[in-house]
N, C-alpha and C positions, 0 to 999 in steps of 0.2 A: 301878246299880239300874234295874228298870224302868221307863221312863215311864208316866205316867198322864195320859189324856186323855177327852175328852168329845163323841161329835156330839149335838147337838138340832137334833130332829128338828123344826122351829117349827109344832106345828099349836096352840099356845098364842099369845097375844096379843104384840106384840112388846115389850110393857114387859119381858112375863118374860121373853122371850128375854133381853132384855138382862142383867136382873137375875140368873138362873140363870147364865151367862156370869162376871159379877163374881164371883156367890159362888165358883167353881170356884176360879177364882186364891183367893179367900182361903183357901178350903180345902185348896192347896198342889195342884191339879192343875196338868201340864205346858202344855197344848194344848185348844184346842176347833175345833171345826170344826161351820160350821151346812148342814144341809142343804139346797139348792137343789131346791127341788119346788115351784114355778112360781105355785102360786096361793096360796101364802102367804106370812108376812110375807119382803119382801125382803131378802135374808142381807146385800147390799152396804151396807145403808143402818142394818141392825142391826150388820152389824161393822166398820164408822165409829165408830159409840159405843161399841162396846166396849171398841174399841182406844182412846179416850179416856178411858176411866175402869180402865181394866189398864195394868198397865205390865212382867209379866213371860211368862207366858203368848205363846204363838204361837198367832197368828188365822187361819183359813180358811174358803173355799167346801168343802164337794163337788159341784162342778159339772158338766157335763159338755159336749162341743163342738155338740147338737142346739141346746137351746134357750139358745145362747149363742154369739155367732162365739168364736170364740179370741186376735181382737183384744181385742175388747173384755173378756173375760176378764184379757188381761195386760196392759191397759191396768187395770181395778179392784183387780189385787193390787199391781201396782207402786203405785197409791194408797193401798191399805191398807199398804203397805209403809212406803210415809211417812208416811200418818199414827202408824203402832205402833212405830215406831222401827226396822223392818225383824226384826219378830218375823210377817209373812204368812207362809203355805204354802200350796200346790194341792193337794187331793184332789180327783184327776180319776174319774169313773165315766161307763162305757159307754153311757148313760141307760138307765133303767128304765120298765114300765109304769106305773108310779103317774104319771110326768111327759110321758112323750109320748104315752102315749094323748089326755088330755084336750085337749092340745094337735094330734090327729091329724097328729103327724110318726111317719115311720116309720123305723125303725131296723137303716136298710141300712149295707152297708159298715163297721161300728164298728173293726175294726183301722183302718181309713182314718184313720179320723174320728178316733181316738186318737192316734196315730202323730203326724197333720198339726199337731194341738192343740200337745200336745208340745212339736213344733218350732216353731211360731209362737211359744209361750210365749217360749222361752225365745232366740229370733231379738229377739226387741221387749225383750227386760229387757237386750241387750247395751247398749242406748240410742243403737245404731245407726241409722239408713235403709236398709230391708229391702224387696227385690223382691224375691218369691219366688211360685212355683206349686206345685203340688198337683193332688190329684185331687180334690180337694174346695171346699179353700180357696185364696185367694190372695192378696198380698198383692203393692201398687204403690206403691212409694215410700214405706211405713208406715215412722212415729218417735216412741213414746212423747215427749210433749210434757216431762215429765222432762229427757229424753239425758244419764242417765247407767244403768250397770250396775244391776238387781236381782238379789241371789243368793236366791232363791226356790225351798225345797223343791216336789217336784212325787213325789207320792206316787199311788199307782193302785190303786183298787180295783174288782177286778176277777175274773172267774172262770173265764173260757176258756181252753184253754189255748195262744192265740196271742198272748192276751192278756196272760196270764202270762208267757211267754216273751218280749213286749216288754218287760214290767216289769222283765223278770230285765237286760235290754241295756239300758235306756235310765232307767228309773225311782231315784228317790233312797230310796223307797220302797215297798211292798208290805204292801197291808192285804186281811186276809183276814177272811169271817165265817162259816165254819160251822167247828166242832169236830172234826167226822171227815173234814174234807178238808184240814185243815192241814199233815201230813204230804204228800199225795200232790202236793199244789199248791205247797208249798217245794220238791219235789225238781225241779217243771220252772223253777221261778224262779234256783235252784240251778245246773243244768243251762245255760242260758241265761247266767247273770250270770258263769259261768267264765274269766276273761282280765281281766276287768274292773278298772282298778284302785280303784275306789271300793266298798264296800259297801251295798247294795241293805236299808236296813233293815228288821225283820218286823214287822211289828204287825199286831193283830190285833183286828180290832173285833166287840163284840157285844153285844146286851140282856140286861143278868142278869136271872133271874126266881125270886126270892125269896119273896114272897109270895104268895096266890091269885090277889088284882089283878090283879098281872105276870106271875101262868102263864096265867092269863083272856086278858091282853091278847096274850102271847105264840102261842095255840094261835089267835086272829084273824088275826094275819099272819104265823102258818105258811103260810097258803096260797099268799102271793107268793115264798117259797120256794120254791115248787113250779114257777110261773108263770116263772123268768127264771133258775132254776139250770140249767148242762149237766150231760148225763149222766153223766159222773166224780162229782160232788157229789151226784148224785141215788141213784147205788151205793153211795157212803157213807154215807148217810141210814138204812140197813136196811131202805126198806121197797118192797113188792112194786109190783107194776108196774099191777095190779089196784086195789092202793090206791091211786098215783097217779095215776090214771086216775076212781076214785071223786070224791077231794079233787077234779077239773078239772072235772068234770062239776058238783061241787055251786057248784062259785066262779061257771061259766057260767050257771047258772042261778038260783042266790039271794045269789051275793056271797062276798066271806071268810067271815060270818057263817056263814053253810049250809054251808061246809063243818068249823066246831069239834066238833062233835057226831064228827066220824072224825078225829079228830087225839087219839092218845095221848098220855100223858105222856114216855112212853119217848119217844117220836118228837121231842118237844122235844129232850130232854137230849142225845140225840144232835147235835144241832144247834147248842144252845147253852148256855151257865150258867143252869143252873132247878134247883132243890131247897132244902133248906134253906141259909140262911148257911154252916154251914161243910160242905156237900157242897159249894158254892160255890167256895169260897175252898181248899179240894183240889185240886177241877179243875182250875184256876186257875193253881195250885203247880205242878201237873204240867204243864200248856201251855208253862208259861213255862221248864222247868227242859228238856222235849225236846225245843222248838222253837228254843229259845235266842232270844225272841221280845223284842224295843229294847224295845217299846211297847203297851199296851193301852188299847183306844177304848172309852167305855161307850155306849149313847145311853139318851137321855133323852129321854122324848117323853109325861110327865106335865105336866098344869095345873097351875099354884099354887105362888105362891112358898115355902110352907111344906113341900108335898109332895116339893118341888124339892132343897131344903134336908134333907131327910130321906133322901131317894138319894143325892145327891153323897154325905152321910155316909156311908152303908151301903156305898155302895161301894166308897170309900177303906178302910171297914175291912176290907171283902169281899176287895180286891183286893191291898192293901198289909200287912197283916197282919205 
């Protein structure tokens, strides 16, 4: 069966993080994983208590190696490791504009910077003493104060396609978010992962949008789709080059906001699960039955622990049906 999992997104206070978190597991989801986006609540220090108050559930960052070394990355999961009973995983991502703009780092080299993560990762969870160099990073005499083994999934989400084609060689899994590039982005993950004797698992992460609320909120941060997808996913999108260029121009000038007003419904759907419930839970059916997809990610990035409680449901039945 497929897995079912959850990122929030924490631009809610962090009691809810935690509390939306709890509910998941009791709601019988697999996974969660909280978003690392810098000026909000801290994921490390919210998924410390999670992991104390869950006990089945696998816990993780999406973090990524800009505004994070990669030590200290696998120094926080080998901790959340023990404190969860060794139920942590890594969702590594590329960083994005939402996180280093504001922090004005700039995002040179990201195969580098992926690649390097990666391998420190998982050099530090052998519970060895590690010299190692890079192009980037480096590392002198480093030893998780542990010293022993962390077996820690290390999953990539990601959209380029050298990016992908890492994932497909080195990644335990592979998480994708847009609808019309899920085929074209498995066949180079595909491609890549050939020899391999381990399976590279698919999951696929995305925002349902079911009600007006969530196609509202959805046709808002269309626009950073716009802003950080490559052109392979921007051809699969369907739409002209005119319009992509409209949407950039309205984001540059009055924000995501200024540019909803040009973002159609159609333009969603392509994108990701928006219609009614069971146009939903279709779509849905069919991702999973031609992608032959492990795992699906929802996020969640509403206030209030009651609103909270009303998605995780909807979704479970949206998803799992």
């Amino acid at each position: 069966m497929t897995q079912l999992g959850i990122q929030i997104i924490p631009t809610m206070a962090v009691g809810e993080v935690i509390e939306t978190a709890v509910m998941a597991e009791e709601l019988g989801y697999d996974f969660c994983v909280l978003a690392d986006e810098g000026f909000m609540p801290d994921i490390y220090v919210a998924l410390g208590t999670i992991a104390q108050r869950t006990s089945r559930m696998q816990l993780g960052p999406v973090t990524n190696g800009y505004t994070r070394h990669p030590a200290v990355t696998a120094n926080a999961l080998a901790t959340l490791n023990d404190l969860s009973g060794g139920r942590a995983l890594a969702m590594l991502v590329a960083g994005g504009s939402m996180v280093l703009g504001p922090m004005g780092i700039v995002r040179d080299a990201p195969l580098s910077v992926m690649r390097e993560t990666i391998a420190i990762l998982r050099q530090l969870w052998r519970g060895e003493e590690v010299t190692w160099q890079g192009k980037r990073f480096s590392l002198q005499r480093a030893q998780l104060h542990s010293h022993r083994p962390h077996d820690i999934p290390i999953w990539l989400a990601v959209r380029g396609e050298k990016m992908l084609a890492l994932a497909g060689q080195e990644a335990d899994g592979i998480v994708l978010v847009a609808k019309s590039d899920l085929g074209p982005a498995l066949q180079i993950v595909a491609q890549a992962e050939a020899g391999r004797s381990t399976h590279c698992r698919r999951i696929y992460m995305d925002r349902i949008a079911y009600t007006p609320e969530l196609l509202e909120e959805a046709s808002a941060l269309y626009a950073y789709v716009l802003m950080d997808s490559p052109p392979r996913m921007l051809d699969g999108l369907g739409i002209s080059a005119a319009e992509i260029d409209a949407i950039r121009r309205a984001i540059a000038t009055g924000g995501p906001k200024a540019a909803m007003p040009l973002v159609r419904p159609e333009m969603i759907q392509r994108y990701q699960l928006a219609g009614t419930p069971d146009e939903c839970r279709q779509a849905i059916t069919e991702l999973v039955a031609r992608h032959e997809l492990d795992a699906i990610v929802m996020n969640v990035t509403t206030a209030g622990i009651d609103a909270n409680r009303r998605l995780l449901q909807d979704i479970r039945s949206i998803v799992q049906a």
